[in-house]
C-alpha positions in Angstrom: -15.5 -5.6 -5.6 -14.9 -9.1 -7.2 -15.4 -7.6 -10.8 -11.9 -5.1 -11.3 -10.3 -7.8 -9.3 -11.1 -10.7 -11.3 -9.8 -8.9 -14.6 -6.4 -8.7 -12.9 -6.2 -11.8 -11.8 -7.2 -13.2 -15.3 -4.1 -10.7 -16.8 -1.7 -12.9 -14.2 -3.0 -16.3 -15.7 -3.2 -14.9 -19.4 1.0 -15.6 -18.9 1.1 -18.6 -17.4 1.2 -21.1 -19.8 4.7 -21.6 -19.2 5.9 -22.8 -16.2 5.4 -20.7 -13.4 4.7 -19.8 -9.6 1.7 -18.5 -8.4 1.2 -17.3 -5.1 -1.9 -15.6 -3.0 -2.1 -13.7 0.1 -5.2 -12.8 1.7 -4.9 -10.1 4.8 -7.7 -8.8 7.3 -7.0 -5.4 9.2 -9.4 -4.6 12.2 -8.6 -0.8 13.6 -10.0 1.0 16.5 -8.9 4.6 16.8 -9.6 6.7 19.7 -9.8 10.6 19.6 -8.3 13.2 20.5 -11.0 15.9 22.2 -8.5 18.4 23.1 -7.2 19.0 19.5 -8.0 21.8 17.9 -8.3 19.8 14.4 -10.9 17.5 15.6 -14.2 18.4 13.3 -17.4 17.4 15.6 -20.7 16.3 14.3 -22.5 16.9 12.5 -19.8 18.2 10.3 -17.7 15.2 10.4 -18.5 11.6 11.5 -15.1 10.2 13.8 -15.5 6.5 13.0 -14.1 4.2 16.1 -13.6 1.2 14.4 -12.3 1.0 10.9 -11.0 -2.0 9.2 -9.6 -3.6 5.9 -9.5 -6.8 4.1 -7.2 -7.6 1.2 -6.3 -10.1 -1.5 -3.0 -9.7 -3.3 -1.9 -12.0 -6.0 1.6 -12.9 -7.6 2.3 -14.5 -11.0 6.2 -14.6 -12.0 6.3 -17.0 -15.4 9.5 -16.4 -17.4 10.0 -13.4 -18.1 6.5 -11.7 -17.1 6.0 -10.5 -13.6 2.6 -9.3 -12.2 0.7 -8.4 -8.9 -3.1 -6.9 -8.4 -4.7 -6.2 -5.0 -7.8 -5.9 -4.4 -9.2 -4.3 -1.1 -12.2 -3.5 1.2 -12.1 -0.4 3.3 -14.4 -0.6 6.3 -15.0 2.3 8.2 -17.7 2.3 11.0 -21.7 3.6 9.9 -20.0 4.0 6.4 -20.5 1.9 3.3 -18.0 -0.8 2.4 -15.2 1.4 -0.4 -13.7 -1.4 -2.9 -11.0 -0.6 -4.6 -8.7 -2.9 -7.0 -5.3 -2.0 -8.3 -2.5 -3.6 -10.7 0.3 -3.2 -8.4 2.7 -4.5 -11.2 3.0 -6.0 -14.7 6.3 -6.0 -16.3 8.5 -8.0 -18.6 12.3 -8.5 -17.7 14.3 -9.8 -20.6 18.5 -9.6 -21.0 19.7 -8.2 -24.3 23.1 -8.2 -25.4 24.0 -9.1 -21.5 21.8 -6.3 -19.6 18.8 -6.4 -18.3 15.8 -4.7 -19.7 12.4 -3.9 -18.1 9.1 -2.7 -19.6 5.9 -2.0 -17.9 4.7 -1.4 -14.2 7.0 -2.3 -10.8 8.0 -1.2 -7.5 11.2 0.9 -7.4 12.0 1.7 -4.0 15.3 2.7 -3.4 17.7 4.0 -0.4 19.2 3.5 3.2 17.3 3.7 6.1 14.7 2.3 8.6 12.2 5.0 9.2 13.2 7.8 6.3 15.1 7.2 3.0 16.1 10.0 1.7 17.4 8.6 -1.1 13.8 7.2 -2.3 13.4 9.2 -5.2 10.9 7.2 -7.3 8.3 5.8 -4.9 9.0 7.9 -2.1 7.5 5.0 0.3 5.9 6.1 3.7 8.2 3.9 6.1 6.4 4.9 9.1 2.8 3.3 8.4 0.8 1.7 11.3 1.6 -1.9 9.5 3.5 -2.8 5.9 1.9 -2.2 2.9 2.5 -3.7 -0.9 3.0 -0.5 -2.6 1.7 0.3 -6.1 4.8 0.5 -8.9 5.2 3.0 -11.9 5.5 3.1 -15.4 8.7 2.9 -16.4 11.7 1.4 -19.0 14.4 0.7 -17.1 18.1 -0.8 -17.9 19.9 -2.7 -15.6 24.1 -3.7 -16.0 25.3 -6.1 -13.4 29.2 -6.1 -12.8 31.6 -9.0 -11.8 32.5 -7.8 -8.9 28.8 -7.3 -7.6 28.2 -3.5 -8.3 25.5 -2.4 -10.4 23.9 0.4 -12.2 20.2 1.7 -13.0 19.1 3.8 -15.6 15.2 4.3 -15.9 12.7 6.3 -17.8 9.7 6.8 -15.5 5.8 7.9 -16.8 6.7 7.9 -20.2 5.5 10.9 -22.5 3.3 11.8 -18.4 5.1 15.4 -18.0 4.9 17.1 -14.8 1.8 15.2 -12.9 -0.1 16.3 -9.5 1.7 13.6 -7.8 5.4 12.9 -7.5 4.5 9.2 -8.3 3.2 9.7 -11.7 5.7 12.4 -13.1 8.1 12.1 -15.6 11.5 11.7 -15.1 14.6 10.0 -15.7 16.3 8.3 -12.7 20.4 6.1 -12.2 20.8 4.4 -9.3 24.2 2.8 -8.6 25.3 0.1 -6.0 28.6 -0.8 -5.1 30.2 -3.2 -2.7 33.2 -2.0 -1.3 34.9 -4.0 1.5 32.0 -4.5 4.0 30.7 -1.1 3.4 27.6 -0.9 0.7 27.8 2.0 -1.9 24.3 3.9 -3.1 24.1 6.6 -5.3 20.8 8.0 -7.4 19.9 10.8 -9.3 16.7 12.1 -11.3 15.4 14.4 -13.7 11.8 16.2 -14.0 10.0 19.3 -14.5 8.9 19.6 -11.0 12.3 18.7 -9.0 14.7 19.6 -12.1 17.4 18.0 -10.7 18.3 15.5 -7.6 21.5 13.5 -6.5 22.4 11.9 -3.4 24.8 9.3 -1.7 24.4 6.9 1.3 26.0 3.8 2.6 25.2 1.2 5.3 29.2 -0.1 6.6 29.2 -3.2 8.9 31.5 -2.3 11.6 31.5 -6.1 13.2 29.0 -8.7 13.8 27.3 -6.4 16.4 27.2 -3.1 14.9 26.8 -1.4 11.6 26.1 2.3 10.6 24.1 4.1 7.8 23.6 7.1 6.3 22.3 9.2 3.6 22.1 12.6 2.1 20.2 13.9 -0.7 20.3 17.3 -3.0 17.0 18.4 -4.5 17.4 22.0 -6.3 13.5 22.5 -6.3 11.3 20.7 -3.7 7.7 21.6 -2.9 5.5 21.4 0.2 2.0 22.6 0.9 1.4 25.6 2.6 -2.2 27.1 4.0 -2.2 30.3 1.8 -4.3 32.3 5.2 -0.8 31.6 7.3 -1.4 33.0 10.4 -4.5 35.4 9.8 -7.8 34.7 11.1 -9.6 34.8 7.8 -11.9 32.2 6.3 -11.2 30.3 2.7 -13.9 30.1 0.4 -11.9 27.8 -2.1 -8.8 25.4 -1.2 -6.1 27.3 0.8 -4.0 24.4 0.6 -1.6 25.1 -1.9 1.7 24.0 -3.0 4.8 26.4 -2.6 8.0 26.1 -4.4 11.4 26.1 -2.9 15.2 26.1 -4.0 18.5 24.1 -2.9 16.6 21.3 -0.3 18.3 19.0 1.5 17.5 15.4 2.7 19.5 13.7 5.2 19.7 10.5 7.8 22.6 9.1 9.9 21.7 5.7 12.1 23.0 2.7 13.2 21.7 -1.0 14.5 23.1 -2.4 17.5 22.3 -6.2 17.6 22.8 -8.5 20.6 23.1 -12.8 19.6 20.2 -13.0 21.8 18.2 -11.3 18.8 17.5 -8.2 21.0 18.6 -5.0 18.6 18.3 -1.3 19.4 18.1 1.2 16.0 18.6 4.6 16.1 18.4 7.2 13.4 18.2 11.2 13.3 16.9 12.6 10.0 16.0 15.9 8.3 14.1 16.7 5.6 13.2 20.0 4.0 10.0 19.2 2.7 9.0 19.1 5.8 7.6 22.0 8.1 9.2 24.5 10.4 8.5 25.2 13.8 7.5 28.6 12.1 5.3 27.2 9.5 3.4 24.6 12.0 3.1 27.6 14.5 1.4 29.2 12.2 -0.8 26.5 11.0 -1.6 26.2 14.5 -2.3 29.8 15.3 -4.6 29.9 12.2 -6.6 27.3 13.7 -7.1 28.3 16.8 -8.0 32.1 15.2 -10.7 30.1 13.4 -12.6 28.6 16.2 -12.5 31.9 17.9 -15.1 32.9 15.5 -17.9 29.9 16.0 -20.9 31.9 16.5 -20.5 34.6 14.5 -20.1 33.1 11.5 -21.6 29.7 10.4 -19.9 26.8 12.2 -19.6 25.1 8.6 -17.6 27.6 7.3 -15.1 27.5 9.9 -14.9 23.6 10.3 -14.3 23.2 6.4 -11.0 25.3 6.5 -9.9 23.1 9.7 -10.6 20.5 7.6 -8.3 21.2 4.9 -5.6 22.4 7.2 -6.0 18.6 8.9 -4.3 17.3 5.9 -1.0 18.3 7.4 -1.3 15.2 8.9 -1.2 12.8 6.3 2.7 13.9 5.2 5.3 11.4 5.9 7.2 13.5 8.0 5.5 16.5 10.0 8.5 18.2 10.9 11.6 18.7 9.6 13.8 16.9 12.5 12.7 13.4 13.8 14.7 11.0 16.1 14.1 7.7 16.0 14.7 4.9 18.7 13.7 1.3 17.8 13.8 -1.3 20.4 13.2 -5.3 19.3 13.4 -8.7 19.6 13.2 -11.4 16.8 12.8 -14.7 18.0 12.0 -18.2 16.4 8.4 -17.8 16.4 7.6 -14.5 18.3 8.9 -10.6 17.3 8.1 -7.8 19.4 9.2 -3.8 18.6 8.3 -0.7 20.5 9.9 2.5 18.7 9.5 6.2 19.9 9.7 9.0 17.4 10.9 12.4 18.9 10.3 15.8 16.9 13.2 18.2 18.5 11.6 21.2 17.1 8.5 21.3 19.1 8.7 18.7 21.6 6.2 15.9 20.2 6.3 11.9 20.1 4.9 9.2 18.9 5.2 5.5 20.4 4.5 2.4 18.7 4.5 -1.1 19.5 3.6 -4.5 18.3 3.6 -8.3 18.7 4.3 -10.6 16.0 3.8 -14.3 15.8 4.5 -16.5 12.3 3.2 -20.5 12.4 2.8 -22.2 8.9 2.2 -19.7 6.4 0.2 -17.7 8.8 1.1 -14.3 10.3 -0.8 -12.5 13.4 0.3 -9.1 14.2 -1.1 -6.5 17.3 0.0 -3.2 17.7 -0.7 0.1 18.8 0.2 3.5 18.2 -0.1 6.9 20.4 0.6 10.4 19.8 1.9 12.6 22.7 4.2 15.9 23.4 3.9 19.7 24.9 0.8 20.8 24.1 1.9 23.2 21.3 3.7 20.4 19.3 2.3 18.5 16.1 2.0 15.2 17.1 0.0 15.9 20.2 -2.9 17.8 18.2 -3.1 14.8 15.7 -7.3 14.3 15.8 -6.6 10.9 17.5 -4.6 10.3 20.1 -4.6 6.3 20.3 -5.1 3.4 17.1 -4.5 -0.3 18.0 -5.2 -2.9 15.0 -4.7 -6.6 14.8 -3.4 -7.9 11.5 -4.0 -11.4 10.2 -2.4 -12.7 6.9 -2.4 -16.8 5.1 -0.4 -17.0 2.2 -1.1 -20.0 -0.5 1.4 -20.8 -2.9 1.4 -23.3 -6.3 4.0 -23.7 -8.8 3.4 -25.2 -12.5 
């Protein structure tokens, strides 16, 4: 665990022989997750272990000196009767320099971009999961980037991303070029972005956040892909068995990305969010029906065919759950407080299409440099609709963070 991890952090003091601030965050994660019997995607023993309780613990370090930027993790993953996984990653490691009065970067960092609380459509590099359980430092990409910063407070992006990669597995580590502009016009901010690959060809959107008083403001994006991808089960709605992967990715034309919202806040520091999205990547009703359906065919066959066989395609169909959004339309309503010491948030996540929900809510208390968080997390809805045949149906965690920080 220590070993990877130490080699990062020796890369962050490596630079720091100039002055510079160095700063350490150590995080624990405790999880118990409950599940769901009466889903169809839940894989009993002894073909799958369901582990209760499940945990992490992290260390993330920061080193900004000059010119040179870095941050590595490095993290635990507990998971109940399982050994401990480590894993250590270079989050960023870049060098920001201005020539000729622009700014120019070189090397690894987080470029997350776009309007929006629980989607952004306009997040064309990182592509960011914004509805995790609890934040998350994400992991930045390759990239030479230019930056031109104008009097009047606009300013404009032009990266190359994955240098030399071509078209990779993952939308993170593909190729591309990307221009992101940013314009401040009245009270109303201005975002625009496009990109370039082999896998997307070409994408361009628009979206703006306008402050309509000290109360109110509204937000909005839309973005144009002329190729996206999702992953389809090849066996649709059959009742036939896989003997290799069935989970394969299918290619589409002219997709569309979209989110309209607005934040309603009260001087008491109560504020109610809501946002309505769409994204094409996504499923339809039609495709999850028959994701479904396939399912259920399956298990109609335990006992006439091995029970391995059967649970191993359920399996791989169970990774429809791991994509940022299930379904194509998702409403969002965000209620929460922020107060000098104390936030609390519950949120509800509505999919139109089929009926299902989600409903979160936490507790969040800040002393020192300290940070406690609970939460918890259920999945709910007609009994045909995605979220209620998640394998769990309940996960409440309790998050506890110190930060240390030194300058030299």
């Amino acid at each position: 665990m220590l070993r990877p991890f130490l080699f990062n952090l020796l890369l962050l003091v490596m630079f720091s022989s100039q002055a510079a601030e160095f700063s350490a965050i150590f995080r624990v994660f405790p999880e118990y997750h409950h599940a769901n019997s009466d889903s169809s995607f839940l894989i009993p023993k002894p073909y799958h272990e369901f582990n209760q309780y499940r945990g992490r613990q992290e260390i993330e370090a920061s080193l900004q000196a000059g010119e040179f930027n870095a941050l590595a993790t490095t993290r635990t993953v507990l998971e109940d009767r399982s050994k401990p996984d480590y894993e250590s990653l270079l989050n960023e490691l870049y060098f920001d320099s201005v020539i000729a009065d622009y700014d120019v970067t070189l090397g690894k960092k987080i470029m997350s971009w776009g309007v929006g609380y629980g989607f952004r459509p306009l997040d064309v590099l990182q592509r960011e999961d914004r509805r995790l359980l609890y934040a998350h430092t994400l992991e930045g990409v390759p990239l030479l980037a230019w930056d031109y910063f104008a009097d009047n407070g606009s300013a404009f992006t032009l990266a190359y991303v994955n240098p030399l990669r071509g078209q990779q597995d993952e939308h993170i580590d593909e190729e591309s070029f990307a221009m992101k502009y940013y314009g401040l016009w009245g009270n109303m901010d201005i975002h625009a972005v496009a990109r370039l690959s082999e896998r997307n060809k070409g994408e361009t959107g628009i979206g703006f956040a306008h402050v309509l008083n000290d109360a109110l403001e509204w937000h909005g994006s839309i973005l144009y892909q002329y190729r996206y991808q999702k992953w389809l089960n090849r066996l649709s709605d059959s009742s036939l068995l896989a003997t290799d992967n069935p989970w394969q990715p299918q290619y589409f034309d002219n997709g569309i990305n979209a989110l309209l919202g607005f934040t309603w806040t009260h001087t008491s520091g109560i504020a109610l969010l809501g946002e309505f999205w769409f994204d094409d990547s996504a499923y339809t009703q039609t495709e999850w029906e028959d994701l479904r359906q396939l399912t259920q065919n399956q298990l109609k066959q335990l006992g006439t065919v091995p029970d391995g066989a059967i649970y191993n395609n359920i399996g791989t169909s169970s990774q429809f759950f791991s994509q940022q959004n299930l379904l194509q339309q998702n409403l969002l309503l965000r209620l929460s407080s922020d107060g000098d010491n104390v936030d609390s948030a519950l949120d509800w996540l509505y999919t139109p299409q089929d009926g299902g929900w989600v409903l979160t809510a936490s507790l969040k208390y800040e002393f020192s440099q300290q940070h406690i968080e609970l939460g918890a997390r259920t999945f709910g809805g007609q009994s045909d609709s995605a979220y209620k045949a998640i394998p769990e149906d309940l996960m409440i965690y309790l998050s506890w963070q110190i930060a240390f920080m030194s300058k030299k």
